[in-house]
C-alpha positions as CSV (number, residue, x, y, z in Angstrom):
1,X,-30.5,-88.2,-46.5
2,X,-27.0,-88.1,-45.9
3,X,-26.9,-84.4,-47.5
4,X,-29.4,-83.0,-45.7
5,X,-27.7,-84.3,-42.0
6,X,-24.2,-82.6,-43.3
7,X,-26.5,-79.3,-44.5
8,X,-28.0,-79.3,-40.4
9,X,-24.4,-80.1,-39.2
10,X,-23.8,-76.9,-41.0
11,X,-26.0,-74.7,-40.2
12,X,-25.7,-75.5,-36.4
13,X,-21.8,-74.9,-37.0
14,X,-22.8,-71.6,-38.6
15,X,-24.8,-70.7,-35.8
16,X,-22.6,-71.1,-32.7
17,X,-19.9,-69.2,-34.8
18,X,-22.1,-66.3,-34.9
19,X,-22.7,-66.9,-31.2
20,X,-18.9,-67.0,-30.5
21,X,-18.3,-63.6,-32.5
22,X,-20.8,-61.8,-30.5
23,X,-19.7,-62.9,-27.6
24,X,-16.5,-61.9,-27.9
25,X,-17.4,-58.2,-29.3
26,X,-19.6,-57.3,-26.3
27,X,-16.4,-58.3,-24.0
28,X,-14.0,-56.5,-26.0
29,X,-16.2,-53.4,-25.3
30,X,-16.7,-54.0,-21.5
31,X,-12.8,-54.4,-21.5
32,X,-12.1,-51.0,-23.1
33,X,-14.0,-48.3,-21.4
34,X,-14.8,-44.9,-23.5
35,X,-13.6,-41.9,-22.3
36,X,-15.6,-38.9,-24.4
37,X,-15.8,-35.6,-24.2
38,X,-18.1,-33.0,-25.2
39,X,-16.8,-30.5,-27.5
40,X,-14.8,-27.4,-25.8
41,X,-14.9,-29.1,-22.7
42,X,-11.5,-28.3,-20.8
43,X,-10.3,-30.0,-17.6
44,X,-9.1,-27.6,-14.5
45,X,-6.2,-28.3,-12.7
46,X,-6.4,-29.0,-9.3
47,X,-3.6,-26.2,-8.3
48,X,-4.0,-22.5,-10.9
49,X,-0.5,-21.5,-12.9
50,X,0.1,-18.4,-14.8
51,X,1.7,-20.8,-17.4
52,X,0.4,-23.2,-19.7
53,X,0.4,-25.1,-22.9
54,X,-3.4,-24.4,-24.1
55,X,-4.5,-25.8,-27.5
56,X,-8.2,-25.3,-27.9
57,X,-10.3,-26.9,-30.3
58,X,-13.7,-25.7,-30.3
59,X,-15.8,-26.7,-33.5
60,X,-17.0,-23.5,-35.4
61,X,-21.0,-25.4,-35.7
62,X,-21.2,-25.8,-31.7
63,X,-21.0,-22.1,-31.4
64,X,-23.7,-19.8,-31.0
65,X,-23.3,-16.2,-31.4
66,X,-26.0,-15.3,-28.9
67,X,-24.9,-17.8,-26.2
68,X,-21.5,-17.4,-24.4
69,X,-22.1,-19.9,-21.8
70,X,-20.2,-22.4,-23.8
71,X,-17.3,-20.5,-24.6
72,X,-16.5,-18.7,-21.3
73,X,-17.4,-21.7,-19.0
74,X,-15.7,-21.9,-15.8
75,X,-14.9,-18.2,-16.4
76,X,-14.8,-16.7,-12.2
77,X,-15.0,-19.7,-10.7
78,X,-13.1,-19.6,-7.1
79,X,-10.3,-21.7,-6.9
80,X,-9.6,-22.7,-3.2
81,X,-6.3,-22.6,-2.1
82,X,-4.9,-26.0,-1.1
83,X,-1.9,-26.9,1.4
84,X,0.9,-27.4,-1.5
85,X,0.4,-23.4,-2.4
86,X,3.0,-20.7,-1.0
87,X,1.5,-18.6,0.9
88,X,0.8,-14.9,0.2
89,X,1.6,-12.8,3.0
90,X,1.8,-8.8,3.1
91,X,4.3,-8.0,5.7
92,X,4.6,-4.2,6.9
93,X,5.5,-1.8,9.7
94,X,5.4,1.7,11.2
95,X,8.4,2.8,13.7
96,X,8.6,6.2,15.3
97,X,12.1,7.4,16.4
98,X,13.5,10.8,17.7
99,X,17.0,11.6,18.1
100,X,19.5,14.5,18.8
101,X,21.7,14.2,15.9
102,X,19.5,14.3,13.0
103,X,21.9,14.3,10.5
104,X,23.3,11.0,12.1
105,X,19.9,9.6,11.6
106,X,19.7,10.6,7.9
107,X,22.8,9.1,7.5
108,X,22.3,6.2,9.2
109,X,18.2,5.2,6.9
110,X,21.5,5.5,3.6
111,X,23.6,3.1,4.8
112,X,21.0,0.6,5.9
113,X,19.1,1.0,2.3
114,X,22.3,-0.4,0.6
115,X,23.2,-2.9,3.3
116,X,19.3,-4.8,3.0
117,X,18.8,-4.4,-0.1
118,X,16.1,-1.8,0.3
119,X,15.1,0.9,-2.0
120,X,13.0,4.4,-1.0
121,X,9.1,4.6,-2.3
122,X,9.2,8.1,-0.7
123,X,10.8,10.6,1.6
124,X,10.3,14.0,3.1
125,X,12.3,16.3,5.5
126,X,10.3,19.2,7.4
127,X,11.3,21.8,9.9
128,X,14.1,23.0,8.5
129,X,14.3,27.4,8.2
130,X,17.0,29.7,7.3
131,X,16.1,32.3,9.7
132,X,16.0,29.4,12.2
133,X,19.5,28.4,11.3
134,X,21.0,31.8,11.2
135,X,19.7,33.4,14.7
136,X,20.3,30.0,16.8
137,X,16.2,29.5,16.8
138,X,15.0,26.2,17.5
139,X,14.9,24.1,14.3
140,X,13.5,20.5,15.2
141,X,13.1,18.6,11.6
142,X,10.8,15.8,11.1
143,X,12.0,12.7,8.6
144,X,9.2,10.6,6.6
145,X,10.6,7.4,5.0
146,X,8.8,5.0,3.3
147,X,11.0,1.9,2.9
148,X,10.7,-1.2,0.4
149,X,12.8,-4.1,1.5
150,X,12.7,-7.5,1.0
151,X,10.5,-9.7,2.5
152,X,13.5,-12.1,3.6
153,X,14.9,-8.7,5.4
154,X,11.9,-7.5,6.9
155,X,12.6,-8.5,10.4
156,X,16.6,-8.0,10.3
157,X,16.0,-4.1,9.3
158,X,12.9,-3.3,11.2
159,X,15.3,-4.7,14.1
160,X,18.0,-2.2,13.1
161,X,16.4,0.8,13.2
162,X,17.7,1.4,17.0
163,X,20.5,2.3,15.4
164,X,18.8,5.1,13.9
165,X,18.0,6.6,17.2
166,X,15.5,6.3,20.1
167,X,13.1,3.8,18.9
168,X,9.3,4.8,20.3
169,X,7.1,2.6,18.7
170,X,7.3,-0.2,16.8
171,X,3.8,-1.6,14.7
172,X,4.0,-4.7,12.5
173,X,0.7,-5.8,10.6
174,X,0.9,-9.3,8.3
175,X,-2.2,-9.2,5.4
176,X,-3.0,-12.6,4.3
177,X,-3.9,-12.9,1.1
178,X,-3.0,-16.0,0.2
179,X,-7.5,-17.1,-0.7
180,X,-7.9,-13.7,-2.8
181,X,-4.7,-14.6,-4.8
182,X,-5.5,-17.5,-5.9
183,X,-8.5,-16.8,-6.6
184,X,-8.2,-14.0,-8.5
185,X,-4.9,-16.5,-10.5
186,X,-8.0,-18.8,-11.1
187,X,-10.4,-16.3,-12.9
188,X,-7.3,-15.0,-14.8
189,X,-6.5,-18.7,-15.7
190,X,-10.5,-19.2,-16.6
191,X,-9.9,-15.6,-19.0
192,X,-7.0,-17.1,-21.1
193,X,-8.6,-20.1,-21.7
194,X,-11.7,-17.9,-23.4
195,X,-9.1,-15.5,-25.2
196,X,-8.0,-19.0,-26.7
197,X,-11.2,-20.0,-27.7
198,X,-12.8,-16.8,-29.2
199,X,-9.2,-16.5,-31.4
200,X,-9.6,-19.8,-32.4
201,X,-13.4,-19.1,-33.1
202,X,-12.4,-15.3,-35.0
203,X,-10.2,-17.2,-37.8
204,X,-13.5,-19.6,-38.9
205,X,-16.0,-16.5,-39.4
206,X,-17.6,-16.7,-42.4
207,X,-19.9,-13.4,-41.8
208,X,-19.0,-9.6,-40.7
209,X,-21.5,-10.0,-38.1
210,X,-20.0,-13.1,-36.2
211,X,-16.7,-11.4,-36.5
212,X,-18.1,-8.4,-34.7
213,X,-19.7,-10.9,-32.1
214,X,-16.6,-12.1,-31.3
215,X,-14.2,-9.2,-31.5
216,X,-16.8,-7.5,-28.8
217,X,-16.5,-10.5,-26.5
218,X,-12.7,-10.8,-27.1
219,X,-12.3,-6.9,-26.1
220,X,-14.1,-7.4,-23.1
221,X,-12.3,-10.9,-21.9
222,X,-9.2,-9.0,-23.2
223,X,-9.9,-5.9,-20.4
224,X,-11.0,-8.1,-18.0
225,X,-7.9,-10.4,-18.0
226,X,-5.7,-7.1,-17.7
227,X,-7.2,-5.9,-14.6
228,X,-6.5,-9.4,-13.0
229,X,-3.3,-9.7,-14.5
230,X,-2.5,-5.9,-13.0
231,X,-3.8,-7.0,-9.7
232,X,-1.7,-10.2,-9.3
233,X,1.4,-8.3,-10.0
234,X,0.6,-5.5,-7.5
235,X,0.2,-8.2,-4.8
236,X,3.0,-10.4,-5.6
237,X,5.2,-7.0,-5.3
238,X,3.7,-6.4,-2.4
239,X,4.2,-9.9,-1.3
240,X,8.2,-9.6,-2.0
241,X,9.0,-6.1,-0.8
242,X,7.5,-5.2,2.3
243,X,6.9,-1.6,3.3
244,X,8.2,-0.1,6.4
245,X,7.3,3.5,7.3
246,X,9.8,5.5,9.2
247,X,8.8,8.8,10.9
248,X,12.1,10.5,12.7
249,X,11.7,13.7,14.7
250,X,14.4,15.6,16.4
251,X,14.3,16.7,19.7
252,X,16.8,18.9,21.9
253,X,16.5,16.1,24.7
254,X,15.8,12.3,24.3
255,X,12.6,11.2,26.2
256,X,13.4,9.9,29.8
257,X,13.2,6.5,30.6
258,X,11.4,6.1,33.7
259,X,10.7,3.5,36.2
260,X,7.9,1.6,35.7
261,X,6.7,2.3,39.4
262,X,7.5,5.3,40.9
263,X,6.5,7.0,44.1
264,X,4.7,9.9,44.5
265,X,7.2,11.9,45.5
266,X,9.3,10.8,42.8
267,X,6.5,12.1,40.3
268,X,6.5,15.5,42.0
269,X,10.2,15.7,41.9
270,X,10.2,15.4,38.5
271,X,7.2,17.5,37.2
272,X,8.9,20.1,39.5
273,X,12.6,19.5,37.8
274,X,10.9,19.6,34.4
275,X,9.2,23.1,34.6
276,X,12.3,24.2,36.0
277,X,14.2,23.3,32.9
278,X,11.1,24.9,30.8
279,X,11.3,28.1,33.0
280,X,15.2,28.4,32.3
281,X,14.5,27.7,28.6
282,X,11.6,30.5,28.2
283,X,14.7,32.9,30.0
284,X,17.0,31.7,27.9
285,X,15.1,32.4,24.5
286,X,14.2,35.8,25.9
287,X,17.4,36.4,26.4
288,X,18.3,35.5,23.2
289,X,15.3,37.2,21.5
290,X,15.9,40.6,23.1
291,X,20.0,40.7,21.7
292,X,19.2,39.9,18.2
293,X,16.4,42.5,18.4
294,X,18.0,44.6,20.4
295,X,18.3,48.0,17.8
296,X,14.5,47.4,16.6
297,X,13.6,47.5,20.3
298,X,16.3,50.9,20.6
299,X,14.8,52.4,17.6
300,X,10.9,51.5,19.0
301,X,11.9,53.0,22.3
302,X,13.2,56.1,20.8
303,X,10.2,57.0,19.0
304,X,8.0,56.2,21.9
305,X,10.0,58.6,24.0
306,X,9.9,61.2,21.6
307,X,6.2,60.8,21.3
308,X,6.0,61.2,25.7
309,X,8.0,63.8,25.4
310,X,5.5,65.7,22.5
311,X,2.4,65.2,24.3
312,X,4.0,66.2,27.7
313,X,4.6,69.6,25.5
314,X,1.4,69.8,24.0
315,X,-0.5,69.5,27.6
316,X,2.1,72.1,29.5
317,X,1.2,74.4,27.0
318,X,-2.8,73.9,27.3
319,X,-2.0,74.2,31.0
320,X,-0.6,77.3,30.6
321,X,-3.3,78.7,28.6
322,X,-5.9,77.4,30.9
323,X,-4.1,79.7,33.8
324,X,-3.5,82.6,31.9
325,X,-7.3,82.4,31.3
326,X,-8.1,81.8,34.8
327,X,-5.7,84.7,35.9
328,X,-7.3,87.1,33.5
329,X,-10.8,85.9,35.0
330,X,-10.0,86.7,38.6
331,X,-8.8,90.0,37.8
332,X,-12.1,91.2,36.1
333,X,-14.1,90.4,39.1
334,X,-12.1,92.2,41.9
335,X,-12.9,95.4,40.3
């Protein structure tokens, strides 16, 4: 009797130990939360970065040569920029200037190249002519400059360029791009991650025919994450070196500045004073044109008055054949 009460005690110790154990395994587990992952699965940062530490590990048996989902997922996904991104902004600007001392000008765009910083994308001089220069003519140039400076100059040389000479215009345009940037950053981002993957994939082909697969994918990703790549550099230069363009023209007088309400009479007295100035210049050029021309015009004159002077002969003489033949003709009939 006395064994089989201490074989029940026991058991029934047994039996809430087993009860314990369990207990205490399904709170360890409730304690510890899981974190998995499915294979190739990569997390996205909140902001996109050109740089990065990326270790892929992408099993070789999840892969499926006919199914690139898995392997370029999240590949052109729009990024959205947030507050804590610098900003992308395209400054630029087109000035017009005239002056009379051209040279000046010229002179002028050098030294402020060197003193912003600035560098020349392209240039161009027009106008200029030998002929021009040698008989007095009037040579009015034109200057085209198109100016890189940087962005943290932009405003202290477009400022500057009264310097240069009259200042006639002045356009600025600012081109945000600050969405399309980072946006375009974030498919790049989404590319590398891809290239990682397919080279991790290309050194576990067993067959020719996955290795093909993958080399064809890798080219295109490959092309694809050039393009980007050439497009975020293009903007970021853009984004650091602004452009101005400068178009100089010279002129013999600088425009007038005039009152920005004038009477009528003050508008006739003007238009009248102006196309007195243009009458004395036509005069002037005439002037000038007739001295430098002067023995073309002597050696044209002499030919036309010898040319008078031959048909004057050649009609005196059919005159005086037409009398002589007249005379003869009134004679025959008086007899």
């Amino acid at each position: 009797m006395k064994k089989y009460k201490l074989r029940l005690i026991a058991a029934a110790l047994a039996l809430l130990l087993a009860l314990a154990l369990t207990s205490c395994g399904k709170k360890a587990l409730n304690d510890e939360p899981m974190d998995f992952m499915s294979p190739g699965e990569v997390t996205s940062p909140s902001a996109p970065s050109l740089e990065g530490d990326i270790s892929p590990d992408v099993p070789y048996d999840s892969w499926d040569a006919t199914d690139w989902d898995s392997v370029g997922e999240g590949v052109g996904q729009a990024v959205k920029p947030g507050t804590s991104l610098a900003e992308k902004i395209i400054y630029s600007a087109s000035i017009q200037i005239e002056t009379v001392d051209f040279d000046g000008a010229v002179e002028t765009i050098d030294t402020m190249l060197t003193h912003f910083g600035a560098f020349l994308e392209s240039s161009s001089v027009s106008g200029r002519s030998y002929n021009a220069d040698y008989y007095g003519y009037k040579n009015l140039r034109v200057a085209s400059y198109v100016i890189r400076v940087p962005v943290e100059s932009f405003k202290d040389m477009t400022g500057a360029m009264s310097d240069v000479g009259r200042v006639l215009s002045t356009n600025v345009y600012t081109d945000n791009i600050t969405e399309r940037y980072y946006d375009t950053d974030a498919r790049a981002q989404s590319y590398r991650i891809e290239q990682e993957r397919l080279l991790a994939m290309l050194e576990k082909c067993e067959t020719v025919t996955e290795m093909i697969e993958i080399e064809s994918r890798l080219s295109q990703v490959r092309y694809e994450l050039e393009s980007l790549e050439s497009t975020l550099r293009n903007w970021q230069n853009e984004v650091d070196y602004s452009t101005i363009t400068v178009t100089i023209s010279e002129v013999e007088e600088l425009t007038r500045v005039t009152e920005p309400h004038r009477t009528y009479w003050q508008q006739i007295g003007d238009g009248f004073a102006d196309t007195l100035r243009g009458v004395g210049g036509f005069f002037m050029d005439l002037f000038k044109w007739v001295i430098v021309n002067l023995p073309v015009i002597i050696i044209v004159v002499l030919i036309a008055a010898a040319a008078v002077l031959v048909i004057a002969r050649i009609f005196r003489r059919r005159r005086r054949v037409d009398d002589t033949k007249t005379g003869s003709g009134d004679g025959a009939d008086e007899e």
